[in-house]
Each structure stands twice: as C-alpha cells, then as structure tokens.
PDB file of N, CA, C and O in Angstrom:
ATOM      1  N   UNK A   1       0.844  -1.177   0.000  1.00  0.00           N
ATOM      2  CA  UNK A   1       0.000   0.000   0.000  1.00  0.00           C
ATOM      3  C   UNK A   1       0.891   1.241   0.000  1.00  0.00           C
ATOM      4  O   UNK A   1       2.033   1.191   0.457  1.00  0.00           O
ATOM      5  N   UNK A   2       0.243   2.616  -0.634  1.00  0.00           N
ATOM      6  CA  UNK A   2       1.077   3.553  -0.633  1.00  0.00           C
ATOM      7  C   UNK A   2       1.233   4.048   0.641  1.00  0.00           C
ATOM      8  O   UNK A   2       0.466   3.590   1.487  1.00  0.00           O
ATOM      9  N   UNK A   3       2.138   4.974   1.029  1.00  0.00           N
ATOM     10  CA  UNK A   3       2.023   6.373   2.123  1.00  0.00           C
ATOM     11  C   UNK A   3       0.913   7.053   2.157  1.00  0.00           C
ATOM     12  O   UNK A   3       0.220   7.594   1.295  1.00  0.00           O
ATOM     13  N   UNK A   4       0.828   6.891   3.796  1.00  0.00           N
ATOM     14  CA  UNK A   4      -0.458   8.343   4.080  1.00  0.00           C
ATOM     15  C   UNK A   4      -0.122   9.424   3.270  1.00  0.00           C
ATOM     16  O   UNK A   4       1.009   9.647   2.836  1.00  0.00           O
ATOM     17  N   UNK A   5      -1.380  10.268   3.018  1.00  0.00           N
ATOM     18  CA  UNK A   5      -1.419  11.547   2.064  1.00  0.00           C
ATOM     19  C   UNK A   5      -1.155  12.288   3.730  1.00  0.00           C
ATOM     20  O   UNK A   5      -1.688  11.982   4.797  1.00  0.00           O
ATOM     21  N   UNK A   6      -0.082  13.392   3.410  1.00  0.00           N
ATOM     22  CA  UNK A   6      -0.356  14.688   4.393  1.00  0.00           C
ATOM     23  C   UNK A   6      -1.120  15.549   3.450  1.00  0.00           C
ATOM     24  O   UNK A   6      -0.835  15.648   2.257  1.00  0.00           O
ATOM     25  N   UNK A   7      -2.183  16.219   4.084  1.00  0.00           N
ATOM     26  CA  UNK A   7      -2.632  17.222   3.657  1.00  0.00           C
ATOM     27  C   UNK A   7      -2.698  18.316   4.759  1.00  0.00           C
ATOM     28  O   UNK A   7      -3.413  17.857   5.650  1.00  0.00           O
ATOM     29  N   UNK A   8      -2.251  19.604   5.102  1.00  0.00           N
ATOM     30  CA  UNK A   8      -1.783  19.990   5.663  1.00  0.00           C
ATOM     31  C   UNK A   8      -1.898  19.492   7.712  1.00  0.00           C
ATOM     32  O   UNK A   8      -2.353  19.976   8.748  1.00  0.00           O
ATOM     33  N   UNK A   9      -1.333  18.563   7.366  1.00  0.00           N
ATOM     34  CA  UNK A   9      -1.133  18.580   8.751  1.00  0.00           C
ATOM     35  C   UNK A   9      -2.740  16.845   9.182  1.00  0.00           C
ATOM     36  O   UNK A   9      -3.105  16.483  10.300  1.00  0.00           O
ATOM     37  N   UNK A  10      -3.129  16.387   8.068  1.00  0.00           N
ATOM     38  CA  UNK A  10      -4.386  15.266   7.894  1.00  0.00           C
ATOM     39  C   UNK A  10      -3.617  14.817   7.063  1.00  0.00           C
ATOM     40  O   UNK A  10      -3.324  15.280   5.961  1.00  0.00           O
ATOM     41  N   UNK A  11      -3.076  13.406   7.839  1.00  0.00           N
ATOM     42  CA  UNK A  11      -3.187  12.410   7.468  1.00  0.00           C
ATOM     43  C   UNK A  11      -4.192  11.336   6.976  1.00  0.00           C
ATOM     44  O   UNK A  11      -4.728  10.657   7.851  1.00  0.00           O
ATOM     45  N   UNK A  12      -4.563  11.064   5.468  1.00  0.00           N
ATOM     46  CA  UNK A  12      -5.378  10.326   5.290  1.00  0.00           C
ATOM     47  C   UNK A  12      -4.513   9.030   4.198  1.00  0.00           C
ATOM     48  O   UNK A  12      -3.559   9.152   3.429  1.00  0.00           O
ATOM     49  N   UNK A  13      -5.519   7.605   4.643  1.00  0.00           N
ATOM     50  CA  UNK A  13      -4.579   6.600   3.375  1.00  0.00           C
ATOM     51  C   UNK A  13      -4.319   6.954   2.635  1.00  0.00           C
ATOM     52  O   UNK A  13      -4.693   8.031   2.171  1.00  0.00           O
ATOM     53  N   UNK A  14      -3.347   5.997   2.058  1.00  0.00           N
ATOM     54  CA  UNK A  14      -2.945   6.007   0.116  1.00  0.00           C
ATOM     55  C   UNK A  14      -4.094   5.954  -0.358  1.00  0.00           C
ATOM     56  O   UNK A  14      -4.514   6.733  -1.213  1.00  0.00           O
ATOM     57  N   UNK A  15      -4.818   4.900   0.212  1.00  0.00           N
ATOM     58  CA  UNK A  15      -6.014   4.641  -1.090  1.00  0.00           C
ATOM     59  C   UNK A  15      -6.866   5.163  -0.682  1.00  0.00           C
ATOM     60  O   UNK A  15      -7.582   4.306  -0.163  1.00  0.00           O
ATOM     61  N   UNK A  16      -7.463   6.504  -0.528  1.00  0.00           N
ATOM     62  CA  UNK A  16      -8.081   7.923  -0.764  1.00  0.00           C
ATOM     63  C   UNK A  16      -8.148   8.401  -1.637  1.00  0.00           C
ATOM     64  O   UNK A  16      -9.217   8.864  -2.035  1.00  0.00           O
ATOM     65  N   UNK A  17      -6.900   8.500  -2.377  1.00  0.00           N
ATOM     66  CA  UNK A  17      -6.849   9.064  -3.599  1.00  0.00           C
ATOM     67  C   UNK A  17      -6.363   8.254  -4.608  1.00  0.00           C
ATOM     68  O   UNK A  17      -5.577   8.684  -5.452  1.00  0.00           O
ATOM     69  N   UNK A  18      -6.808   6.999  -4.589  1.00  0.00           N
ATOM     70  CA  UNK A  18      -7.399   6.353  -5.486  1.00  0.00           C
ATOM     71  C   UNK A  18      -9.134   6.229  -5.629  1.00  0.00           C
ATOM     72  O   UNK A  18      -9.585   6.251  -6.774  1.00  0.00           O
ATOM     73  N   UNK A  19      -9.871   6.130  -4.736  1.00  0.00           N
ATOM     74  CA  UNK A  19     -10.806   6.289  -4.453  1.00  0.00           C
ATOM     75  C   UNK A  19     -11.734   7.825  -4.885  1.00  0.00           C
ATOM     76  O   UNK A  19     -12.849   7.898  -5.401  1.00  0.00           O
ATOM     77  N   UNK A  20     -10.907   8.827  -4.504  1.00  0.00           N
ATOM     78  CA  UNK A  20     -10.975  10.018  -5.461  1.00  0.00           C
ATOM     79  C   UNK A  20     -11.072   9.982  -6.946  1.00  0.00           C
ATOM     80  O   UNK A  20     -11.931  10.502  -7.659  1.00  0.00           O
ATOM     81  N   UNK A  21     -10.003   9.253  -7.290  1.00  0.00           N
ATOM     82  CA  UNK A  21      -9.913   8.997  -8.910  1.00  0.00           C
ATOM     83  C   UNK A  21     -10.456   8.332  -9.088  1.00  0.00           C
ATOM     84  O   UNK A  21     -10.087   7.993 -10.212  1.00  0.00           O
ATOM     85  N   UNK A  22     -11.255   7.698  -8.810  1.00  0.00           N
ATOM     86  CA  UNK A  22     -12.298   6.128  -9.612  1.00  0.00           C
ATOM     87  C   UNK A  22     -13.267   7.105  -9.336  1.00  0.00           C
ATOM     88  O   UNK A  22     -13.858   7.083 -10.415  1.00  0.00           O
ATOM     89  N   UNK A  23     -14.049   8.230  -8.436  1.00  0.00           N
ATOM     90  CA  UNK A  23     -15.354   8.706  -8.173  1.00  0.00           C
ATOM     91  C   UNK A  23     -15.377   9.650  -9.188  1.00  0.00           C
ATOM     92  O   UNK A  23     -16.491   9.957  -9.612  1.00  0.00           O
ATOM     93  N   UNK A  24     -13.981  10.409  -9.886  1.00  0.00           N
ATOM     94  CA  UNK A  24     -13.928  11.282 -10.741  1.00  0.00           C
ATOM     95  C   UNK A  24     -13.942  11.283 -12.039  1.00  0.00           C
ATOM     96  O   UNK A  24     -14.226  12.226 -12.777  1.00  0.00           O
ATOM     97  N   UNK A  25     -13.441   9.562 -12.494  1.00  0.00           N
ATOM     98  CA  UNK A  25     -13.288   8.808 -13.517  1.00  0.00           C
ATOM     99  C   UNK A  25     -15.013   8.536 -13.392  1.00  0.00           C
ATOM    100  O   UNK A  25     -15.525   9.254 -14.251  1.00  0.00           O
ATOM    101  N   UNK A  26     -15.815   7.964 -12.835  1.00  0.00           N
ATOM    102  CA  UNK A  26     -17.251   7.382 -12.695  1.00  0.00           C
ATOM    103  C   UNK A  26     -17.923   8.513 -12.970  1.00  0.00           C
ATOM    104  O   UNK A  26     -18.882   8.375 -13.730  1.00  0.00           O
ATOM    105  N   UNK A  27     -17.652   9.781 -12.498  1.00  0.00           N
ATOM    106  CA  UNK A  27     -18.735  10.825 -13.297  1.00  0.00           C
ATOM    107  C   UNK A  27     -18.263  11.349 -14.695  1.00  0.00           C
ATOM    108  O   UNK A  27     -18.714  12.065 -15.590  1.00  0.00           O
ATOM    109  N   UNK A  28     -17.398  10.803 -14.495  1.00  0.00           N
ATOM    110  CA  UNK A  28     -16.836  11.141 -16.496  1.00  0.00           C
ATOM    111  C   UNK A  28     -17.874  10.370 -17.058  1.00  0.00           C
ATOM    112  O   UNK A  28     -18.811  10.780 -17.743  1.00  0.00           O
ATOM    113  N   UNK A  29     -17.621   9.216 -16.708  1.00  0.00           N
ATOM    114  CA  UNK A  29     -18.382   7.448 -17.511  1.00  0.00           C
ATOM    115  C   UNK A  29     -19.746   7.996 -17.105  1.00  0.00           C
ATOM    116  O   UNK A  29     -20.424   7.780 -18.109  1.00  0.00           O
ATOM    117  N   UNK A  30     -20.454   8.522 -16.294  1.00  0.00           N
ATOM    118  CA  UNK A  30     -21.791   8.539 -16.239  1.00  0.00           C
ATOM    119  C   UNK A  30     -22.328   9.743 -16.941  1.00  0.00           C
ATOM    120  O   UNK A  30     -23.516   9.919 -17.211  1.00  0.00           O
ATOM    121  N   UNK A  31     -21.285  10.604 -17.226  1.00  0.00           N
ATOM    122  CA  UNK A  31     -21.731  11.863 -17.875  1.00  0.00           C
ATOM    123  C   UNK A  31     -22.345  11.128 -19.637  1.00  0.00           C
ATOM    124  O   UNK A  31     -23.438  10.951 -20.176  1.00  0.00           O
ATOM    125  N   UNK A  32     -21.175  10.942 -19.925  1.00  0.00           N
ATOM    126  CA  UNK A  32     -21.332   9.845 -21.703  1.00  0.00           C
ATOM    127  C   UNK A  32     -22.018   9.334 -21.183  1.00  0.00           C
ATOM    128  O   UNK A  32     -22.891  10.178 -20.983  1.00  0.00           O
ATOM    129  N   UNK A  33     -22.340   8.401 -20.724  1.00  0.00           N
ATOM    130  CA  UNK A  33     -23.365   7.039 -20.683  1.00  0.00           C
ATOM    131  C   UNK A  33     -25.168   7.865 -20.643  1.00  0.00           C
ATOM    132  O   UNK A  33     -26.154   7.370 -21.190  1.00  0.00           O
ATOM    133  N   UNK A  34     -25.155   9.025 -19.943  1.00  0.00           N
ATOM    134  CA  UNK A  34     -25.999   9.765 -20.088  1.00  0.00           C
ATOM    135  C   UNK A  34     -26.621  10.410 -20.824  1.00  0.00           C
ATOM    136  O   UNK A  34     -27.851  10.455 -20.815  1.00  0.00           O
ATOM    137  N   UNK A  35     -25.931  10.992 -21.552  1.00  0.00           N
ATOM    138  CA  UNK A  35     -25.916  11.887 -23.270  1.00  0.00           C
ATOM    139  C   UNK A  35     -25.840  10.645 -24.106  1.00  0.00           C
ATOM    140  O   UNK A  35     -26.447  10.911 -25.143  1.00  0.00           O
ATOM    141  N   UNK A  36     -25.278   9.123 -24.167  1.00  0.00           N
ATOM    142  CA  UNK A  36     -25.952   8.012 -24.999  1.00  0.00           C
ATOM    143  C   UNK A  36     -26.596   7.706 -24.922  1.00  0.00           C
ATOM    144  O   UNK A  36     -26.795   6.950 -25.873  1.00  0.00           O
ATOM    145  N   UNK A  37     -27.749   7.727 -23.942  1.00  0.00           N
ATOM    146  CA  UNK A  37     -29.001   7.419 -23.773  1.00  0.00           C
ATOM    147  C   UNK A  37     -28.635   5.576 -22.899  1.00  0.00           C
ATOM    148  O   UNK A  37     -29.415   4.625 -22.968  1.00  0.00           O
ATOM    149  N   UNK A  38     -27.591   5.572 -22.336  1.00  0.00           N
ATOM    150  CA  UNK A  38     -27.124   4.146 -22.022  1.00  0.00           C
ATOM    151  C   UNK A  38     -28.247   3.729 -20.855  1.00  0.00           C
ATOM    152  O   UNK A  38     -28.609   2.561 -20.719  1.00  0.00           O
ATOM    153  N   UNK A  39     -28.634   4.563 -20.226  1.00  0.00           N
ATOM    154  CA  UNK A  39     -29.485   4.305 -19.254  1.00  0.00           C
ATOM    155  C   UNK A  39     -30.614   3.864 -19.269  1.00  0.00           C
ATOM    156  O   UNK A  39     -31.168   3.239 -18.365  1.00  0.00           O
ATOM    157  N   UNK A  40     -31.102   4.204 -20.457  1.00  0.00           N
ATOM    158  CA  UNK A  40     -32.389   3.307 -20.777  1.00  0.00           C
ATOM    159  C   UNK A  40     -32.497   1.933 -20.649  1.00  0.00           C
ATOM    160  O   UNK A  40     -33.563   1.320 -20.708  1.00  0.00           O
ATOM    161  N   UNK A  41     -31.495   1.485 -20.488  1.00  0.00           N
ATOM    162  CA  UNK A  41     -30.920  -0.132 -20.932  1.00  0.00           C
ATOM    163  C   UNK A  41     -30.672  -0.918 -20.062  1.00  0.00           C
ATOM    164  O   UNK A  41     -30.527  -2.139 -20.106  1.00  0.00           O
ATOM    165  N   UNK A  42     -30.582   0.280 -18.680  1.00  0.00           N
ATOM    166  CA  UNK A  42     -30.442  -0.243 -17.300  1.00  0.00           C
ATOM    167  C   UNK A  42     -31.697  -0.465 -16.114  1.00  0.00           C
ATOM    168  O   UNK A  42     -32.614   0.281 -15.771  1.00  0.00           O
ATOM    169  N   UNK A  43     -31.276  -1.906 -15.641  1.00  0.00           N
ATOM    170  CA  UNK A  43     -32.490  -1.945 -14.776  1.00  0.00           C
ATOM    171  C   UNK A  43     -32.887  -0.983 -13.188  1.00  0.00           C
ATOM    172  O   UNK A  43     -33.944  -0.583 -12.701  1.00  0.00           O
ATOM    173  N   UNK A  44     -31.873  -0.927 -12.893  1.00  0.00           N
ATOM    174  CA  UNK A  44     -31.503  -0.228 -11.415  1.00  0.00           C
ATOM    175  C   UNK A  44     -30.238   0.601 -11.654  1.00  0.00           C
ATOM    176  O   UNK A  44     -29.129   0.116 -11.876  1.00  0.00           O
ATOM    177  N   UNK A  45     -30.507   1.818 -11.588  1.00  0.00           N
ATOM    178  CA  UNK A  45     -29.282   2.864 -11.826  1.00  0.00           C
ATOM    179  C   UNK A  45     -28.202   2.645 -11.488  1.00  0.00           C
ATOM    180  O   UNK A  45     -27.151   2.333 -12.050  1.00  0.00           O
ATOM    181  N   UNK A  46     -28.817   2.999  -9.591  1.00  0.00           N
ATOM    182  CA  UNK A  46     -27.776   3.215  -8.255  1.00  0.00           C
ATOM    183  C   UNK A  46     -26.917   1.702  -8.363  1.00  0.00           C
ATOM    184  O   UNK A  46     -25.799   1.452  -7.912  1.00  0.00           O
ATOM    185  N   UNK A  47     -27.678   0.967  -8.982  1.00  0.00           N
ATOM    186  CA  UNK A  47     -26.957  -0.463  -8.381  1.00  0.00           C
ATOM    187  C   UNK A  47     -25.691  -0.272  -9.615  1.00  0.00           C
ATOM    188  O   UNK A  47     -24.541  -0.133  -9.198  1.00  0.00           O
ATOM    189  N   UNK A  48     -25.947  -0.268 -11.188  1.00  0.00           N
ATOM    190  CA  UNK A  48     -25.075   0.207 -12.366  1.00  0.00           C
ATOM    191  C   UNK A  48     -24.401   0.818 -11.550  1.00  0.00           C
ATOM    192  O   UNK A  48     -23.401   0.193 -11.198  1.00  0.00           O
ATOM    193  N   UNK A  49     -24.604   2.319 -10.851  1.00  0.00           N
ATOM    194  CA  UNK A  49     -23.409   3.228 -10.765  1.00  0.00           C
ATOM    195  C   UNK A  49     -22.566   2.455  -9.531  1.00  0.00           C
ATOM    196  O   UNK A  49     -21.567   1.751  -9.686  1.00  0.00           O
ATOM    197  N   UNK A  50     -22.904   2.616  -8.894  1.00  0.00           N
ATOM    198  CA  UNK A  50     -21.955   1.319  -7.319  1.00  0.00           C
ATOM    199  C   UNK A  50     -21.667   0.482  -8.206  1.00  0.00           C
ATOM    200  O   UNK A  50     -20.747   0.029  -7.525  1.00  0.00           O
ATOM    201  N   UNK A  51     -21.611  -0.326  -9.402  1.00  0.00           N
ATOM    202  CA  UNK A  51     -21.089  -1.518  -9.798  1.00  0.00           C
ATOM    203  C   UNK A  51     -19.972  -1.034 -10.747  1.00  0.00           C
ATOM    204  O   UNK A  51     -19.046  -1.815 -10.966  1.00  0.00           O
ATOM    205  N   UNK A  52     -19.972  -0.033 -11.228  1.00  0.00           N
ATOM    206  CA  UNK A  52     -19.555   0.706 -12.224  1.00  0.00           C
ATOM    207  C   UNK A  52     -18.285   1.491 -11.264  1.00  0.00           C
ATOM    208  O   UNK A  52     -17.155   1.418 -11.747  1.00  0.00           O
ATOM    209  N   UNK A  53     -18.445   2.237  -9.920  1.00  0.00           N
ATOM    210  CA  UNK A  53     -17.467   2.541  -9.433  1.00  0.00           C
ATOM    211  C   UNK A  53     -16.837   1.661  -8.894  1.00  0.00           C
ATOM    212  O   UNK A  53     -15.629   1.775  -9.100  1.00  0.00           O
ATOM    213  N   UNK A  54     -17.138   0.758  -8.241  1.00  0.00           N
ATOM    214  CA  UNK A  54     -15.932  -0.592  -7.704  1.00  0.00           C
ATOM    215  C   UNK A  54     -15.407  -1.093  -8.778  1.00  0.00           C
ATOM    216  O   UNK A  54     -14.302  -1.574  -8.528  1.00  0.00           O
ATOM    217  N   UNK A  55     -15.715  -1.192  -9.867  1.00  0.00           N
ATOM    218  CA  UNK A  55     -15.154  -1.226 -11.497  1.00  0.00           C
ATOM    219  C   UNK A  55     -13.617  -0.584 -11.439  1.00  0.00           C
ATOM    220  O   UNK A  55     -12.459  -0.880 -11.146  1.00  0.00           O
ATOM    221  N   UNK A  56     -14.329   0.356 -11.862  1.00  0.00           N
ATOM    222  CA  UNK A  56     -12.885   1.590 -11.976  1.00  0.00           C
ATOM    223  C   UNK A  56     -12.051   1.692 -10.505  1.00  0.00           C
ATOM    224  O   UNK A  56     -10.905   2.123 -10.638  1.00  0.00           O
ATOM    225  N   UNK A  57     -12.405   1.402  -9.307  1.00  0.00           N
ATOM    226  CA  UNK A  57     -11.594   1.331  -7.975  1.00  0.00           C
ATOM    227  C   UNK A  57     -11.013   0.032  -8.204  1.00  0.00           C
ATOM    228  O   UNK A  57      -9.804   0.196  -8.041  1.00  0.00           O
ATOM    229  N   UNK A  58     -11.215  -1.044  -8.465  1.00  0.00           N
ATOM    230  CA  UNK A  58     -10.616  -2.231  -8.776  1.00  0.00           C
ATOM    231  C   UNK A  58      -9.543  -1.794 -10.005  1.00  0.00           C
ATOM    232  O   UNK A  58      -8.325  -1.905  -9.866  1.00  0.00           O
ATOM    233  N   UNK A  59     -10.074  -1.369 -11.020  1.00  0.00           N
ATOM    234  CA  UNK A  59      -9.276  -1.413 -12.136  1.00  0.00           C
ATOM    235  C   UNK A  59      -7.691  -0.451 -11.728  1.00  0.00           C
ATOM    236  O   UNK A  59      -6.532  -0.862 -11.771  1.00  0.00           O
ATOM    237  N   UNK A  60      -8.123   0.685 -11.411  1.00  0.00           N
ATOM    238  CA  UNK A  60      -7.276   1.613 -10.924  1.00  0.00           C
ATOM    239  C   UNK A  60      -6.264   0.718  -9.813  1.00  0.00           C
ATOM    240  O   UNK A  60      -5.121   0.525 -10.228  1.00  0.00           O
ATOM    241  N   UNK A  61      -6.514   0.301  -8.780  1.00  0.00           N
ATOM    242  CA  UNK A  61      -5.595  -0.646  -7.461  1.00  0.00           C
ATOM    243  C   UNK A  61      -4.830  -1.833  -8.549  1.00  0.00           C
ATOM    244  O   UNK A  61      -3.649  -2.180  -8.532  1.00  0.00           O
ATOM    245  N   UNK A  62      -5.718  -2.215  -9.298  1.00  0.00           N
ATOM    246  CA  UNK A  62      -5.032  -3.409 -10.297  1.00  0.00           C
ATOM    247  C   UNK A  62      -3.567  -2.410 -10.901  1.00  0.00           C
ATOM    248  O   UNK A  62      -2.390  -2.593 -10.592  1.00  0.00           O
ATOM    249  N   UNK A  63      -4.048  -1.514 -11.691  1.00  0.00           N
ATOM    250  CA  UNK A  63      -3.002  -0.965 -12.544  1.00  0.00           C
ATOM    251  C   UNK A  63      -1.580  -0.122 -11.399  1.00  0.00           C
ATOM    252  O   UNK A  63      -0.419   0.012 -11.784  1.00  0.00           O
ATOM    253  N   UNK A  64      -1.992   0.233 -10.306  1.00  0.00           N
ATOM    254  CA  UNK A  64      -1.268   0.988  -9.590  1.00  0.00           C
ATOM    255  C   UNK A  64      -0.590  -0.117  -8.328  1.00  0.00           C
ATOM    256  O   UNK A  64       0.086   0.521  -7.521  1.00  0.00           O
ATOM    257  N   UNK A  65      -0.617  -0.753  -8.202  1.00  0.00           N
ATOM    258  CA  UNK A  65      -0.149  -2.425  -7.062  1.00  0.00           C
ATOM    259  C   UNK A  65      -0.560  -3.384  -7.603  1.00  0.00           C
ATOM    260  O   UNK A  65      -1.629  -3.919  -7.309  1.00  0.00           O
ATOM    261  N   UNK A  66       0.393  -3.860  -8.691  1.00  0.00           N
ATOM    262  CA  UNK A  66       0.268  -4.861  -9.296  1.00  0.00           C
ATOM    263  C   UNK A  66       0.847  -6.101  -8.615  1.00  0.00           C
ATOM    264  O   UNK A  66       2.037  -6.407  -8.541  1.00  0.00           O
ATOM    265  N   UNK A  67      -0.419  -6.891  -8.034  1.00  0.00           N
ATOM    266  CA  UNK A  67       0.228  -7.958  -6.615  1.00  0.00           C
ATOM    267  C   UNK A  67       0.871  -8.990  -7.059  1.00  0.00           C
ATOM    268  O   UNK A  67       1.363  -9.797  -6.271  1.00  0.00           O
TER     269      UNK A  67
END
C-alpha cells in the first residue's frame, strides 16, 4: 500500500486518492453514458453506478499495485 497523504497537517490513506480517482473517472463514464441514452438499458441505476465505481476502484488498485 502507498504512504499516508499529508494534507496539511491530515493524514489520510494512500487509497483515498485512489478512491478520489475512480469517483472522478465514474462521473466522467456517467456523464457519456448519459448523453448516450445508455441508461435506458439499465435496470436499477444506483446499483449500475456502485457496480460501475468498484469497477474503476478495482481497475485503478489493479493498474497501480500490481500484486
């Protein structure tokens, strides 16, 4: 795992800001998926979007600590 983030003087985990980046990456993907009309296609949103961000939080930990 990485080093705590200091932020001035707050310490928070490494994987914070991975977690940051998969929530920031997920409103990218939901912005398009939105303007494609992808949603029509889906049965349960909230459940898509939670499935869709542990997606990209997995994918991201995969590419960045490769175990």
């Amino acid at each position: 795992m990485p080093a705590d983030l200091d932020i001035h003087g707050v310490y928070l985990p490494g994987f914070f800001g991975l977690m940051l980046a998969a929530y920031l990456a997920t409103l990218l993907i939901r912005a398009v998926a939105g303007r494609l009309g992808f949603y029509a296609l889906v049965w349960h949103r909230a459940l898509f979007d939670l499935a869709l961000y542990l997606l990209v939080l997995g994918g991201l930990f995969f590419l960045t600590f490769k175990l």
